[in-house]
NULO-156314 format. One record per residue: x, y, z of N, C-alpha, C in turn; residue number from 1; residue in three letters. Coordinates in nm, 2 decimals, padded with zeros to 4 digits. Layout:
N
+--------+--------+--------+--------+--------+--------+--------+--------+--------+-----+------+
|    n.u |    n.v |    n.w |   ca.u |   ca.v |   ca.w |    c.u |    c.v |    c.w | pos | code |
+--------+--------+--------+--------+--------+--------+--------+--------+--------+-----+------+
|      X |      Y |      Z |      X |      Y |      Z |      X |      Y |      Z | NUM |  ALA |
...
+--------+--------+--------+--------+--------+--------+--------+--------+--------+-----+------+
REM end
This chain:
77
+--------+--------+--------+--------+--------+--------+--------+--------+--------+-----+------+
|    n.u |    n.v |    n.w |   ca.u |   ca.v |   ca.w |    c.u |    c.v |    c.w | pos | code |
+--------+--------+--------+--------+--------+--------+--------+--------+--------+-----+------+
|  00.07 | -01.39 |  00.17 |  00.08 | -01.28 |  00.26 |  00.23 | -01.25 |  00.27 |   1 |  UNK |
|  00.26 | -01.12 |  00.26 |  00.38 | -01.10 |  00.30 |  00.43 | -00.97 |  00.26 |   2 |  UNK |
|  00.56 | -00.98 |  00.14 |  00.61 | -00.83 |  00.13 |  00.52 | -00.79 |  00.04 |   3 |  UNK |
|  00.41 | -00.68 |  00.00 |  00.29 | -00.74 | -00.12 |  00.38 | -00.58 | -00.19 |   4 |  UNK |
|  00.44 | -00.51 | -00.10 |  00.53 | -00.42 | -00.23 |  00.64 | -00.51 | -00.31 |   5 |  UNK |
|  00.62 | -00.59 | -00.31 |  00.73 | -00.74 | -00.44 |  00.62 | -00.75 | -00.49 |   6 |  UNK |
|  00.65 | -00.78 | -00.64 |  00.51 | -00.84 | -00.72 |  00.53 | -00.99 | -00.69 |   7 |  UNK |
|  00.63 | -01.06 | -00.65 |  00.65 | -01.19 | -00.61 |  00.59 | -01.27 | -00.50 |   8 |  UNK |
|  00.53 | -01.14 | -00.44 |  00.50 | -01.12 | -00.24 |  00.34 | -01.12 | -00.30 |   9 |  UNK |
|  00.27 | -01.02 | -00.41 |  00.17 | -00.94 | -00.36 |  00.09 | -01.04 | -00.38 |  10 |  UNK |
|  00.00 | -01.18 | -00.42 | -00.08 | -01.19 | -00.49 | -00.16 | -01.25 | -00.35 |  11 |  UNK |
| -00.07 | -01.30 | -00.26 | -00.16 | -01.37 | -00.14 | -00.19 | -01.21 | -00.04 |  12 |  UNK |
| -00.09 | -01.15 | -00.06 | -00.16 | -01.04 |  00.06 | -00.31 | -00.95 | -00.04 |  13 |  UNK |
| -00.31 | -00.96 | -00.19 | -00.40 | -00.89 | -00.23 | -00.48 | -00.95 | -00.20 |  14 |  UNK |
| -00.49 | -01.08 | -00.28 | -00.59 | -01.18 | -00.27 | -00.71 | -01.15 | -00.10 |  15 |  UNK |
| -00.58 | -01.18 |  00.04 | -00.70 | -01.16 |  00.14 | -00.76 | -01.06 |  00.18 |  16 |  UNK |
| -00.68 | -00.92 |  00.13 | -00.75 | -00.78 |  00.14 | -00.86 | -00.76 |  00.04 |  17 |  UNK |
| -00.92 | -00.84 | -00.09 | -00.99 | -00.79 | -00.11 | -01.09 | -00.95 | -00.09 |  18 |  UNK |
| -01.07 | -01.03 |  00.01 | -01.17 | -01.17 |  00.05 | -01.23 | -01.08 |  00.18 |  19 |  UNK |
| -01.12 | -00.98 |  00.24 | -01.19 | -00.93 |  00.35 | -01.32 | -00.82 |  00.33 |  20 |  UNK |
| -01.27 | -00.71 |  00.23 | -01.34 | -00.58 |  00.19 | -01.47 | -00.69 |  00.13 |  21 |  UNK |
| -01.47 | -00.82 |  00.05 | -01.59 | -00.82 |  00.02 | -01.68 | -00.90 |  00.07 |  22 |  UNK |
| -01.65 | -00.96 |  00.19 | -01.73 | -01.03 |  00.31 | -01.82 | -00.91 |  00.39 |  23 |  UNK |
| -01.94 | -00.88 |  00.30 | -02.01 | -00.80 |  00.38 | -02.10 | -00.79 |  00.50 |  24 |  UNK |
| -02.12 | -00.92 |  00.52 | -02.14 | -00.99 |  00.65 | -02.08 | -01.02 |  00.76 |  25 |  UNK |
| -01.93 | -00.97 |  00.78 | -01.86 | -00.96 |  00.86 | -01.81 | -00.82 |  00.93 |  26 |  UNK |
| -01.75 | -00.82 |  01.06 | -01.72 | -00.69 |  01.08 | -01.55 | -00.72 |  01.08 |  27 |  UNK |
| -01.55 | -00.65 |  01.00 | -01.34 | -00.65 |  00.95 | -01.27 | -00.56 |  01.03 |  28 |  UNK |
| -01.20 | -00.60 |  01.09 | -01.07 | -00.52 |  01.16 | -00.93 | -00.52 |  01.13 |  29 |  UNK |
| -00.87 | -00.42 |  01.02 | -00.72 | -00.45 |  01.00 | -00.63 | -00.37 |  01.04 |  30 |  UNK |
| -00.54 | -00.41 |  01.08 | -00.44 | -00.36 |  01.17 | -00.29 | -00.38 |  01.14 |  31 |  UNK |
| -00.22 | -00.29 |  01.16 | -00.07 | -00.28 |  01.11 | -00.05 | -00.17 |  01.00 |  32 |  UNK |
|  00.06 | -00.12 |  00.98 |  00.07 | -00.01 |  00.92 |  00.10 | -00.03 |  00.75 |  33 |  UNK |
|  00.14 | -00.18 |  00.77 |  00.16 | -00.21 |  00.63 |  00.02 | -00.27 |  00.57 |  34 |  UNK |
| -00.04 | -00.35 |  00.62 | -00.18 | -00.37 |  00.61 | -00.24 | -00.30 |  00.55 |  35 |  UNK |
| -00.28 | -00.19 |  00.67 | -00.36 |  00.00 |  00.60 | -00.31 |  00.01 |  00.47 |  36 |  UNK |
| -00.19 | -00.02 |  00.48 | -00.12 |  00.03 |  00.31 | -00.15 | -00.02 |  00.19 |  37 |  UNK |
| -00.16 | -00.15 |  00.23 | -00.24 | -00.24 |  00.14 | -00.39 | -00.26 |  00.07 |  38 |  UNK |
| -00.45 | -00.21 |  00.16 | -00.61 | -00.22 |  00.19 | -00.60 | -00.02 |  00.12 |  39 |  UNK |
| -00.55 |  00.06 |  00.15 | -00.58 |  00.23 |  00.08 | -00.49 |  00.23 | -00.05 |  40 |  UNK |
| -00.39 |  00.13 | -00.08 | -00.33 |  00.11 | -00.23 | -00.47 |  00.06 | -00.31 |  41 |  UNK |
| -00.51 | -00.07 | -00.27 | -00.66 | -00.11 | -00.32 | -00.76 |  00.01 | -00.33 |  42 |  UNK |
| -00.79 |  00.05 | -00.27 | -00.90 |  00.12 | -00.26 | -01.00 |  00.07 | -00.22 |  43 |  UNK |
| -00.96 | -00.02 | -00.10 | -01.05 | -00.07 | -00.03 | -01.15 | -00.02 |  00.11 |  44 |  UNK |
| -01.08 |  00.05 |  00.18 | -01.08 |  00.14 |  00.29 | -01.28 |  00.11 |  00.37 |  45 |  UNK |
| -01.30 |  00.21 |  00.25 | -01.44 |  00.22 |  00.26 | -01.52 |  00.05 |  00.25 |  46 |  UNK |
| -01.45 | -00.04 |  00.23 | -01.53 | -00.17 |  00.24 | -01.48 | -00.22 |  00.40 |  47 |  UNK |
| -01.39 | -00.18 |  00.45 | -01.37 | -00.24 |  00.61 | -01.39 | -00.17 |  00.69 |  48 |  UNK |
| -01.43 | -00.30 |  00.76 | -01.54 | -00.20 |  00.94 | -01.45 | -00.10 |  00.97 |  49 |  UNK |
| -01.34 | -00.12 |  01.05 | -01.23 | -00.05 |  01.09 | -01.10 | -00.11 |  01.03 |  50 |  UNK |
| -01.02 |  00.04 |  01.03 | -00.87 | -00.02 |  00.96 | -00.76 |  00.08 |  01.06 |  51 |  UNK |
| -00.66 | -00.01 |  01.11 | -00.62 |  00.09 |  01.20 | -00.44 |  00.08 |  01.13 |  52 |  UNK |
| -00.36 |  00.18 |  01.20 | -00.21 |  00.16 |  01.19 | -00.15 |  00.10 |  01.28 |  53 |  UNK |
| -00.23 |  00.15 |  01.37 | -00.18 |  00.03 |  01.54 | -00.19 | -00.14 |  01.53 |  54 |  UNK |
| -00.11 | -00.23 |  01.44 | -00.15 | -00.39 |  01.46 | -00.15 | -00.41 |  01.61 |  55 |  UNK |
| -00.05 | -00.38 |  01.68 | -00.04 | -00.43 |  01.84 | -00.16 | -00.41 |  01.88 |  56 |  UNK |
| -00.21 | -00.28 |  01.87 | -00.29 | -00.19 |  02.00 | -00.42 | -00.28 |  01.92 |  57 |  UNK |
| -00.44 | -00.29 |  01.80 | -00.55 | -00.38 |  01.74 | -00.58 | -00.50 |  01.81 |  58 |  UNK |
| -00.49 | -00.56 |  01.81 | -00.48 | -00.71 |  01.84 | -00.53 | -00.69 |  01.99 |  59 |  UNK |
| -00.46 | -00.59 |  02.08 | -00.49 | -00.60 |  02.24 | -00.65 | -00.54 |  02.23 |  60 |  UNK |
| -00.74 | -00.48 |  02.16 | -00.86 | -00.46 |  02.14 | -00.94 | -00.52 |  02.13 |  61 |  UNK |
| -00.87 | -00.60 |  02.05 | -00.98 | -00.74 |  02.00 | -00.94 | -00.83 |  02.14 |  62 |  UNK |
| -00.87 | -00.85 |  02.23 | -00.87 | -00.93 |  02.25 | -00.94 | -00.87 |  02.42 |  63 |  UNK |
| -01.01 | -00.81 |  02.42 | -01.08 | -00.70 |  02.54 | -00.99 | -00.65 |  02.60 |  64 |  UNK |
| -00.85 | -00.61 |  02.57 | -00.78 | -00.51 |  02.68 | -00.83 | -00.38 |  02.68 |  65 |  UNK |
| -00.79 | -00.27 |  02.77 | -00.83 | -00.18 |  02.78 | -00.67 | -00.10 |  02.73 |  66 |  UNK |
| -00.70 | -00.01 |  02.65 | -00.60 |  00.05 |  02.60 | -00.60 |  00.20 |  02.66 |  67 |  UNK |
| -00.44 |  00.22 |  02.72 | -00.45 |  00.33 |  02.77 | -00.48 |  00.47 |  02.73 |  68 |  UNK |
| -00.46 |  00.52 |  02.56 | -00.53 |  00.61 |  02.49 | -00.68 |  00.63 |  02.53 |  69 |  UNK |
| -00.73 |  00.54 |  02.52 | -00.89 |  00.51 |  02.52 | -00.92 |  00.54 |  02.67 |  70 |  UNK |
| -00.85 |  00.44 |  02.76 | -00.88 |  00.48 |  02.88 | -00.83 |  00.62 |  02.95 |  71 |  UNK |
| -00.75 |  00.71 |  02.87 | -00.78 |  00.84 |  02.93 | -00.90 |  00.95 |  02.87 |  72 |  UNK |
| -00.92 |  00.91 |  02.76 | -00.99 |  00.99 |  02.72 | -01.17 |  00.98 |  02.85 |  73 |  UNK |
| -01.17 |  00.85 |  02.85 | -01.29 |  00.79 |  02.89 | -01.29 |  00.88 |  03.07 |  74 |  UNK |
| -01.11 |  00.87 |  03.12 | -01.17 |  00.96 |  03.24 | -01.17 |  01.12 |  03.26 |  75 |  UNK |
| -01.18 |  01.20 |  03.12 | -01.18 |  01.31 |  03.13 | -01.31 |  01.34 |  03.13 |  76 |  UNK |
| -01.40 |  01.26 |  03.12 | -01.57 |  01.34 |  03.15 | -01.58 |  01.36 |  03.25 |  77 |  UNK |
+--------+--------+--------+--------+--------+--------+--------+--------+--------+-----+------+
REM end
């Protein structure tokens, strides 16, 4: 895992973007903007549940916060 634009970097970050895309029994969530980059260089996209740019805002999702984006939208009905 790491810089996977180094070919010296890439073989552990390839390696778990495509252990994730082919765990189809799981629900995959990737997050971070370098991540996304890695997983749509693949052409993986379409094998993960969700793939976001936001790692922080991901991470506070998963972990049940309420994210203020989300929570405005939710009070304009």
């Amino acid at each position: 895992m790491g810089v996977f634009e180094w070919p010296a970097f890439a073989k552990g970050s390839v390696a778990i973007a495509k252990a994730v895309a082919e765990n189809t029994k799981a629900t995959s969530v990737i997050g971070g903007g370098s991540t996304a980059e890695i997983v749509g260089s693949l052409d993986l996209v379409d094998k993960i549940t969700h793939v976001s740019t936001g790692g922080g805002a991901s991470l506070e999702f998963l972990e049940g916060k309420i994210l203020p984006g989300v929570a405005a939208l939710d009070d304009s009905e």
